[in-house]
C-alpha positions as CSV (number, residue, x, y, z in Angstrom):
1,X,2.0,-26.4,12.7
2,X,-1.0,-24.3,12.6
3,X,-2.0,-20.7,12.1
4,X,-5.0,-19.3,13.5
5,X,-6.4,-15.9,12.7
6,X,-8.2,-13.9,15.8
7,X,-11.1,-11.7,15.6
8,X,-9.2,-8.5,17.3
9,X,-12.8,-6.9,18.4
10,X,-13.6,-10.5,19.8
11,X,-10.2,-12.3,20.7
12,X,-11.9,-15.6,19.0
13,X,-10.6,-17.5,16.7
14,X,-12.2,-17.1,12.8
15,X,-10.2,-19.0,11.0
16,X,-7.2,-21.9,11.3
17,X,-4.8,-23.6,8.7
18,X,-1.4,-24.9,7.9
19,X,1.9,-23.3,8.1
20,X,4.0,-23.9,4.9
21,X,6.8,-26.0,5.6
22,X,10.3,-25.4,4.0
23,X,9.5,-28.1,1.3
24,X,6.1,-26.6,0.3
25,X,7.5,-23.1,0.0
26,X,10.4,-24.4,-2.5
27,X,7.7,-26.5,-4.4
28,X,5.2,-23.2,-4.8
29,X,8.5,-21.5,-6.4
30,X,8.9,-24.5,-8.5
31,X,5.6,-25.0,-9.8
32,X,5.7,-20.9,-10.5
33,X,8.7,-21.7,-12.7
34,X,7.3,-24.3,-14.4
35,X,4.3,-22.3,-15.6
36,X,6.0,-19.7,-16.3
37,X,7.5,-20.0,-20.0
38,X,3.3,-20.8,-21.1
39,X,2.3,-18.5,-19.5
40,X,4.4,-15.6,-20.8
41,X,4.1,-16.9,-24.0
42,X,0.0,-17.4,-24.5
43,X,-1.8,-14.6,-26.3
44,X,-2.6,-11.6,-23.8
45,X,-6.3,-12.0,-24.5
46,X,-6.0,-15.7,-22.2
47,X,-4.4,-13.5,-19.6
48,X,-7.2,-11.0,-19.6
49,X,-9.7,-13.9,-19.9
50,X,-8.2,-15.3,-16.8
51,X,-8.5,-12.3,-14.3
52,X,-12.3,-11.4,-15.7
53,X,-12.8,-14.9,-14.5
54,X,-11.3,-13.9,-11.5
55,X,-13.4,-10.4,-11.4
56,X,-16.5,-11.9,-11.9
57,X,-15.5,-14.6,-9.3
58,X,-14.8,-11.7,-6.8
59,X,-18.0,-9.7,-7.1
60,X,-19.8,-12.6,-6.9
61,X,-18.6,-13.3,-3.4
62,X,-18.0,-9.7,-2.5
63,X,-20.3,-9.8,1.0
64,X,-18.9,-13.0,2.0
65,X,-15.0,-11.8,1.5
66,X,-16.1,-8.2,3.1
67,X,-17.4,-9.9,6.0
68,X,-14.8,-12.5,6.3
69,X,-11.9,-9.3,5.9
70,X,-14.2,-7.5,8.5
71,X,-14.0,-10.1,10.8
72,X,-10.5,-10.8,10.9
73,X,-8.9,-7.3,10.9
74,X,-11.7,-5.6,12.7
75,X,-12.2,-3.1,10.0
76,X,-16.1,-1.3,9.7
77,X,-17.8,-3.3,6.9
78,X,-18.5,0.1,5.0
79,X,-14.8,-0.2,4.6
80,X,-14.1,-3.4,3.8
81,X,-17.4,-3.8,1.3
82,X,-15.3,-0.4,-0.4
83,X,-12.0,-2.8,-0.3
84,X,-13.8,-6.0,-2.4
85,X,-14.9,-3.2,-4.8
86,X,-11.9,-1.6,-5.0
87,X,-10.6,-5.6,-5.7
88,X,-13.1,-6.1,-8.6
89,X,-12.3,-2.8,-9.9
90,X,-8.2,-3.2,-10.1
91,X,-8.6,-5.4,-13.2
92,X,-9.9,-2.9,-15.7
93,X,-7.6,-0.6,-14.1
94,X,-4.8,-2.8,-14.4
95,X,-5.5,-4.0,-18.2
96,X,-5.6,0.1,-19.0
97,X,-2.8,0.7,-17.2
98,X,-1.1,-2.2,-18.8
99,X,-1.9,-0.6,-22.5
100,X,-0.7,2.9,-21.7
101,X,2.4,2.2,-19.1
102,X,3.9,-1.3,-21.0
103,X,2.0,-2.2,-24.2
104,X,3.4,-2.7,-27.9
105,X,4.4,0.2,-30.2
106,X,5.9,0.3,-34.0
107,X,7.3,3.1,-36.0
108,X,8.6,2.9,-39.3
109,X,12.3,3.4,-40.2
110,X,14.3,3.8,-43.3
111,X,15.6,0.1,-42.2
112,X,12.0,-1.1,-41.8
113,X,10.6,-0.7,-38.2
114,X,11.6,-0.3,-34.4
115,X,9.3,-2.0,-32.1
116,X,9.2,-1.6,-28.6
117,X,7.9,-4.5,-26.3
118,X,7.4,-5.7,-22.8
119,X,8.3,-8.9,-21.3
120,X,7.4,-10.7,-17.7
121,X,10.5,-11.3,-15.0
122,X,9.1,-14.5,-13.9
123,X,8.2,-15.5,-10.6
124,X,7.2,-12.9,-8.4
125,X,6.6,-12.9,-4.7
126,X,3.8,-11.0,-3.4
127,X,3.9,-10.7,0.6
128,X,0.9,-8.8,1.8
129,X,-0.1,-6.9,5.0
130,X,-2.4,-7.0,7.2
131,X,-4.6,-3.4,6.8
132,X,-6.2,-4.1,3.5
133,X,-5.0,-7.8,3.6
134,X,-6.9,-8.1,-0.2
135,X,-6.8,-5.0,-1.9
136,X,-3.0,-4.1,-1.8
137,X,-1.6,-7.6,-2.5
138,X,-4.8,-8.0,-5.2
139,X,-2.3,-4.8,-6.5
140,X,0.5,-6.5,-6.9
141,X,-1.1,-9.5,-8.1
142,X,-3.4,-8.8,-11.1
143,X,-1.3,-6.6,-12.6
144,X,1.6,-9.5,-12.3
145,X,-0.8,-12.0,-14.0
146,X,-1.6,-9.7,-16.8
147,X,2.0,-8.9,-17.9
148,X,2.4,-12.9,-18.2
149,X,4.5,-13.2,-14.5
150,X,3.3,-16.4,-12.0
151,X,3.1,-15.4,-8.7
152,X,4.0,-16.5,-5.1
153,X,1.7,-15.1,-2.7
154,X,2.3,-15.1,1.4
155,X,-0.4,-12.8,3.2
156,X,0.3,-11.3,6.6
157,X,0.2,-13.8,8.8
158,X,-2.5,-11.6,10.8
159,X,-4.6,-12.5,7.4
160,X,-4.3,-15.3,6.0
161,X,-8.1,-16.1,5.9
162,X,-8.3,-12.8,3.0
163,X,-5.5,-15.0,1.7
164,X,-7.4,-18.0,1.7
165,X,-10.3,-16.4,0.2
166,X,-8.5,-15.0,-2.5
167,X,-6.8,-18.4,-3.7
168,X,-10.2,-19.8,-3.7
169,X,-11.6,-17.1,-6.2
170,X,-8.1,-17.4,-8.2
171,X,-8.3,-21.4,-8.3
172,X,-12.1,-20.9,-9.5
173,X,-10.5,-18.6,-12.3
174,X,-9.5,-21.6,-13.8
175,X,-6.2,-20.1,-13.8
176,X,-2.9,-23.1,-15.3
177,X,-1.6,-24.9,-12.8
178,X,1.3,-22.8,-10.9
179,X,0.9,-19.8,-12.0
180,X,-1.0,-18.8,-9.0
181,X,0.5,-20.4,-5.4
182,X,-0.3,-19.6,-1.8
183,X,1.8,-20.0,0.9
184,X,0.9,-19.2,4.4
185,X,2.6,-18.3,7.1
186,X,5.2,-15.7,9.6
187,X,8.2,-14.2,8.9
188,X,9.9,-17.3,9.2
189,X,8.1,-18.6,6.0
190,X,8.3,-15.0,4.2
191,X,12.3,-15.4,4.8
192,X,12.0,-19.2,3.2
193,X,10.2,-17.3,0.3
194,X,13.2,-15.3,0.0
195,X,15.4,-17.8,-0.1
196,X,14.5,-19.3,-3.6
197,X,15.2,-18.5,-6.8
198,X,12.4,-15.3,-7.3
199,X,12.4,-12.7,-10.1
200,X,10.9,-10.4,-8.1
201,X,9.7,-9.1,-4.8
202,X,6.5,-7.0,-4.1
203,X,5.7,-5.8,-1.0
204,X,4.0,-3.4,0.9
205,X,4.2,-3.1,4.6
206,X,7.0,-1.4,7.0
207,X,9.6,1.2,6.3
208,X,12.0,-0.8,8.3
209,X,10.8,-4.3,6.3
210,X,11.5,-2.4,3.0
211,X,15.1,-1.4,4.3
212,X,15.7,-5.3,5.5
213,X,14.7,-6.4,1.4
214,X,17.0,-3.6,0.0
215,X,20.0,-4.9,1.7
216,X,19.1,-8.5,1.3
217,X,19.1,-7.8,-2.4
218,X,21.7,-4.8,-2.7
219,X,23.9,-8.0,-5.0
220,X,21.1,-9.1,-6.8
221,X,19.7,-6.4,-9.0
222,X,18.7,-8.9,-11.6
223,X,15.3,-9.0,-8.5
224,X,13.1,-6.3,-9.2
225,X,12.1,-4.5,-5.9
226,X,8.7,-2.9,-5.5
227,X,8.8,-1.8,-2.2
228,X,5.3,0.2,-1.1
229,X,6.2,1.5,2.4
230,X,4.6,3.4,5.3
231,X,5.1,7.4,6.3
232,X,5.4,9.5,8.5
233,X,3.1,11.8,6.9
234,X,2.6,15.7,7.3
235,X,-0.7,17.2,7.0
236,X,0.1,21.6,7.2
237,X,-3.1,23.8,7.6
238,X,-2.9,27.3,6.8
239,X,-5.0,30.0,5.8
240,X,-7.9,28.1,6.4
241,X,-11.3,30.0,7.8
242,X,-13.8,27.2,8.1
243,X,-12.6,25.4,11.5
244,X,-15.0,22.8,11.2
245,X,-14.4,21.7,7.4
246,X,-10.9,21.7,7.9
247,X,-11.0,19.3,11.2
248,X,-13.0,17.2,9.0
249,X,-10.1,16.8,6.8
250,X,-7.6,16.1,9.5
251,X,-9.4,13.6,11.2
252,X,-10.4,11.7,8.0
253,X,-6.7,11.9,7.3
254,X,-5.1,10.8,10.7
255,X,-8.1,8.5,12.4
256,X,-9.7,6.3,9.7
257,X,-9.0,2.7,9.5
258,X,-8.1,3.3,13.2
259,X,-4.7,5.3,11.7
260,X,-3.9,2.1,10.4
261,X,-2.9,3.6,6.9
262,X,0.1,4.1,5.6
263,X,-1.2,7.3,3.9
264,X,-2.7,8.0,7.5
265,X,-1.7,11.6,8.8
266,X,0.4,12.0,12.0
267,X,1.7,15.0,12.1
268,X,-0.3,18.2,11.9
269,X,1.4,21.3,11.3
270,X,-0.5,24.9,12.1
271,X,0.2,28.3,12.9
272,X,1.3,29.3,16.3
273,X,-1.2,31.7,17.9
274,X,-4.7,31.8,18.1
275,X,-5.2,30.4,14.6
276,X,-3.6,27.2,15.3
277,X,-5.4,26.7,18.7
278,X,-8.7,26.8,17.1
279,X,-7.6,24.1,14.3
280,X,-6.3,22.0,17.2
281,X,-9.8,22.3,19.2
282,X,-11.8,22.0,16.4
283,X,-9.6,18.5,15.6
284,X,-10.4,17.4,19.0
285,X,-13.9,18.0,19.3
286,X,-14.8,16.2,15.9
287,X,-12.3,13.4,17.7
288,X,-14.5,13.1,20.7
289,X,-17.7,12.0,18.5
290,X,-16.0,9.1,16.0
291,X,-17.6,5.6,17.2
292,X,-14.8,2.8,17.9
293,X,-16.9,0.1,18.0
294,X,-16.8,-3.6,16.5
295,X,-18.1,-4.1,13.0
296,X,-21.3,-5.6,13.0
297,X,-22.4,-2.9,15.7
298,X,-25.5,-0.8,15.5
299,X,-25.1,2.1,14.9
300,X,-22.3,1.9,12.4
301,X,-18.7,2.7,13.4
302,X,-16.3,4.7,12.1
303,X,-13.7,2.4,12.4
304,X,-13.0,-0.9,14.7
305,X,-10.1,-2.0,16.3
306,X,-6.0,-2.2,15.8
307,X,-5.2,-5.5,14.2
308,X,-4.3,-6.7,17.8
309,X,-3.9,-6.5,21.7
310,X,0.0,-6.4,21.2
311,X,0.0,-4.0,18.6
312,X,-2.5,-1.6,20.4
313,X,-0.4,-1.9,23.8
314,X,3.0,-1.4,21.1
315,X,1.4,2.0,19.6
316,X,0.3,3.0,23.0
317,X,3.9,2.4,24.5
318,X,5.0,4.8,21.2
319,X,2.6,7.5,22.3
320,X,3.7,7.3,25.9
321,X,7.7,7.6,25.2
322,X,6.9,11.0,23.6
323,X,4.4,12.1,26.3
324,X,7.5,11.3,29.0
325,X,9.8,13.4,26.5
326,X,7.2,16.5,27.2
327,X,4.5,16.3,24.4
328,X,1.3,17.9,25.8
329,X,-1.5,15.7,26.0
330,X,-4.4,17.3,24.1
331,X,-6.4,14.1,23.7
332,X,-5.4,11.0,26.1
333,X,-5.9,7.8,24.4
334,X,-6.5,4.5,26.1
335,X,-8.2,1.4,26.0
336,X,-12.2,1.9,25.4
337,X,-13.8,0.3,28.6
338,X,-16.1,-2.5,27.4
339,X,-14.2,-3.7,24.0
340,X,-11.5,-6.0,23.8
341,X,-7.8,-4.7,24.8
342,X,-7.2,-4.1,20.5
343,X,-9.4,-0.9,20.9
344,X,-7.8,2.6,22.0
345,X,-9.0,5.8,22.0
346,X,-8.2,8.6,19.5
347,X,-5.3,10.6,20.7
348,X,-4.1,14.5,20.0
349,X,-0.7,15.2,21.6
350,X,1.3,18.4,20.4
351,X,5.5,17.7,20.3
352,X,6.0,21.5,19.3
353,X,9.4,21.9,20.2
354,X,10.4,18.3,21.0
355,X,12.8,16.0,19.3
356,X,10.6,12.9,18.9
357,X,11.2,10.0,16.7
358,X,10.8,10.4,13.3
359,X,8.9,7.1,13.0
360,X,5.4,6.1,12.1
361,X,3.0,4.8,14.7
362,X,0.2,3.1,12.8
363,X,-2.5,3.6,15.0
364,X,-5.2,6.7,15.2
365,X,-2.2,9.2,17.0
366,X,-1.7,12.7,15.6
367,X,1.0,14.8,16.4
368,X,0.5,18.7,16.2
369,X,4.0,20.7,15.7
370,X,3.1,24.8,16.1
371,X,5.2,27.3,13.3
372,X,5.5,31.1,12.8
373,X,5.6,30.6,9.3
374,X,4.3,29.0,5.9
375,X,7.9,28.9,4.8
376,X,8.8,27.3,8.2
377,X,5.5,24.5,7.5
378,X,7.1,23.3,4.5
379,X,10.3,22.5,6.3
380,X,9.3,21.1,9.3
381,X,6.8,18.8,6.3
382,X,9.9,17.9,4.6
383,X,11.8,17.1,7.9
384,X,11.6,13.1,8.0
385,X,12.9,10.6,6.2
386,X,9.3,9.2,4.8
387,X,7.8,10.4,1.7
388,X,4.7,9.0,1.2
389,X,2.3,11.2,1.4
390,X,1.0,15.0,2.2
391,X,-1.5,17.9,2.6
392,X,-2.1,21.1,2.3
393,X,-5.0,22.6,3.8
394,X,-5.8,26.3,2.8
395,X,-7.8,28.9,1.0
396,X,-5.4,30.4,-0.4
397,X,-4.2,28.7,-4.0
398,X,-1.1,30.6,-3.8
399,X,0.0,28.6,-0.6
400,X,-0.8,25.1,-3.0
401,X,1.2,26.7,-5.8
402,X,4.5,26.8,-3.5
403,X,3.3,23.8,-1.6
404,X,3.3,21.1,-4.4
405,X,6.6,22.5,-5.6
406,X,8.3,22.0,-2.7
407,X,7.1,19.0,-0.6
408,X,8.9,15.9,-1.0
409,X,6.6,12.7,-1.0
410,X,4.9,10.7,-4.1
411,X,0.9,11.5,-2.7
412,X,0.5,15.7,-2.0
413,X,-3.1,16.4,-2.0
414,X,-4.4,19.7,-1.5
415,X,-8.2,20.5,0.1
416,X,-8.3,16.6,0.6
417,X,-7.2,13.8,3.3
418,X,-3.5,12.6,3.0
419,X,-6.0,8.9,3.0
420,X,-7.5,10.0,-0.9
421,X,-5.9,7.9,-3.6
422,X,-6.6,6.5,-7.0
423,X,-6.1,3.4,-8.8
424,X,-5.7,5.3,-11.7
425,X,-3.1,7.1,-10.4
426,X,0.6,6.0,-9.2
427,X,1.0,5.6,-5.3
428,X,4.2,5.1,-3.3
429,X,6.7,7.3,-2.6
430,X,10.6,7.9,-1.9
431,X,12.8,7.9,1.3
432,X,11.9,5.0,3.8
433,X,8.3,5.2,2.0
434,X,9.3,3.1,-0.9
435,X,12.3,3.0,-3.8
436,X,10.5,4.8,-6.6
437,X,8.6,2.2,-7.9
438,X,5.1,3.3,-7.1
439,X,1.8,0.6,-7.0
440,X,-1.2,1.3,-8.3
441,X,-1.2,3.0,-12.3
442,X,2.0,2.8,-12.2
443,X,2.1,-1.2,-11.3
444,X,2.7,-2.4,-14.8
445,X,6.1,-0.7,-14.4
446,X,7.4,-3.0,-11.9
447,X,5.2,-6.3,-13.7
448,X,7.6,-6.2,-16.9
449,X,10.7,-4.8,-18.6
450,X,11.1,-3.3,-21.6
451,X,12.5,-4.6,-25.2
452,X,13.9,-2.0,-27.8
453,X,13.9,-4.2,-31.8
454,X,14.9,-2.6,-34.7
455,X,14.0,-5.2,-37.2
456,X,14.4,-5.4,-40.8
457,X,12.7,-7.7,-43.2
458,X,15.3,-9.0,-45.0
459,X,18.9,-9.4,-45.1
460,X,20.8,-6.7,-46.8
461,X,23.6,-5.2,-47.1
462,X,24.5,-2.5,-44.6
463,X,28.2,-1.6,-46.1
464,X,26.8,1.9,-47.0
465,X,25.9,2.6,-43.5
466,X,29.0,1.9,-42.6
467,X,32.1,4.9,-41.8
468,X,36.0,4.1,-42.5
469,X,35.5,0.8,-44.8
470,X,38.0,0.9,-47.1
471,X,37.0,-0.6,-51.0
């Protein structure tokens, strides 16, 4: 069976290759068992060796992976030259991270020392997705490589040439045989994956995937679950003067990568009044001049397509069952005439008012929801059950001060697009948006479990540490 990848800006064909067969799936997590007791057990040092070869291998070929990625999601190459780097850069992240979050310590004790160490969990499966279809499974898997796990990778099966690509530069590592394996494949072949004997499962993709994988493993918590999820995220503006800076910050937080984010902004949350009306005009305006466009165009586009016809004509189906429940139509969106059916339009809708679905729609939609007060922004910010990320908007560092301490999601940036993140810093969240096992800095938590020694030594005699022994 084969599995071609499509251009979405094109509709052609950029890449073919096999599906995994039941057989090869079981055999990848064989071979990552087999490798794994070396692995874990050779000096960190090879394992940093290894994914330096890897780094060096990826910077190398960054134009011809940002071009390929480019191609096959659609994405602007500005963005997807910023995802290779952002690859690259993941392993001296991840080696830090690995140091501070889940390294070696020793103290002394009267007995002689306690020593606290980190193991690996064995063989984890990385499924990845299709929006940054290398940087967020490259996440999951340097990190898992450094902490001494073998991995089991599946890309999105809107993807796989990224995935491809990124075996190549992996195999070119040099790294043992089985520690890395690629399968490829739909969700037929993720479920296979599944089905063997993992340690763990890292994912990032859908809230409603992430709630499938917790009830598939609610009997199995010996299978860590790292689970990086999507949002229905708030963005609340308030007290702002400057119109123009703060629709800058709204649109860079709902519209790029096509809203194809799950950081992405969809819900806007302003003052009633005149106040709110001028955010909401301002948004739209700066809305009416982004350039949806393929990615090789001249000039430059802010962003390309959705990853396909079906999902744009999906998210545009979204957007119409809350116009029919009464949203106002601020910003129609649409197919752009003279691009493929994967590109739509921009769209500004306000649901003040309106019971809509408290679901994400991963496209470049933004909902405005219209409050009396700041009090009543927080609320109607906490009022889903996402939690990924946030944003405050405002001039006022008093409105932060009570904003921070009250929003409930694991990314709350203030001044700055809900899209701004760090690989230095944790991201995920809680709710549907993950189950408090954040990516990123906080990766090495999920890579290895902890080990507590007290260690003496020497045998001795501990009789006198001993209570209620008789003589």
């Amino acid at each position: 069976m084969t599995l071609k990848s499509i251009d979405p800006a094109t509709g052609q064909a950029v890449w073919e290759g096999a599906v995994s067969t039941g057989d090869q799936v079981a055999a990848a997590v064989a071979a990552a068992r087999a490798a794994f007791p070396d692995w874990a057990d050779r000096p960190r040092q090879d394992r940093i060796d290894a994914v330096r070869r890897y780094q060096a291998i990826l910077k190398r070929r960054a134009p011809e992976i940002a071009e390929a990625i480019s191609k096959e999601t659609g994405k602007a190459l500005w963005e997807t030259t910023a995802e290779l780097g952002a690859m690259a850069g993941k392993v001296d992240i991840s080696i830090r991270a690995y140091d501070e979050r889940t390294g070696e310590r020793t103290s002394d004790t009267a007995f002689g020392r306690a020593v606290l160490r980190h193991r690996p969990h064995g063989v984890a499966a990385v499924l990845g997705p299709f929006n940054f279809p290398g940087h967020l499974p490259n996440g999951h898997i340097v990190p898992a490589l450094l902490a001494g796990d073998t991995v089991v990778f599946k890309p999105s099966e809107e993807t796989p040439w990224t995935g491809a690509l990124m075996a190549e530069c992996l195999a070119e590592a040099d790294l043992p045989e089985g520690v890395f394996n690629l399968i490829q494949g739909g969700r037929d072949v993720g479920a296979a994956l599944l089905d063997q004997p993992i340690d763990a499962l890292m994912f990032t993709g859908s809230g409603a995937a992430g709630a499938y994988f917790r009830r598939k493993f609610a009997d199995d918590p010996h299978i860590i679950l790292a689970l990086e999820l999507g949002g229905n995220n708030p963005l609340v503006v308030w007290d702002a003067a400057d119109v123009e800076a703060v629709a800058g910050i709204v649109v860079q937080s709902a519209f790029v990568t096509t809203g194809q984010r799950c950081s992405c902004a969809r819900r806007l949350i302003v003052p009633e009044g005149a106040a709110g009306d001028a955010i909401v005009e301002a948004v739209a305006a700066l809305s009416d001049r982004l350039n949806f466009a393929p990615w090789d165009s001249t000039p430059e586009p802010y962003a390309g397509p959705l990853i396909s016809a079906a999902a744009a004509q999906a998210a545009l189906q979204a957007l119409q069952q809350r116009i029919d429940l009464g949203a106002k139509v601020v910003r129609a969106s649409g197919l752009i005439d003279g691009l493929s059916p994967a590109f739509v339009k921009p769209a500004v809708i306000d649901v003040t008012g309106l019971n809509v679905l408290d679901e994400e729609m991963f496209a470049p939609f933004l909902q405005v929801i219209r409050v009396p007060t700041f009090e009543a922004a927080i609320a109607a910010a906490n009022a889903t059950k996402y939690g990924l990320s946030a944003g405050l908007v405002s001039d006022d560092p008093a409105n932060w001060d009570r904003f921070v301490s009250r929003i409930r999601a694991g990314v709350v940036n203030f001044n700055r697009p809900t899209t701004g993140a760090a690989g230095d810093m944790p991201f995920g969240g809680l709710g549907a948006s993950g189950n408090h096992r954040p990516s990123a800095w906080y990766a090495a938590d999920y890579c290895a479990y902890p080990v507590a020694s007290f260690e003496a030594g020497a045998v001795r005699n501990i009789e006198g540490e001993m209570r209620g022994v008789r003589g």
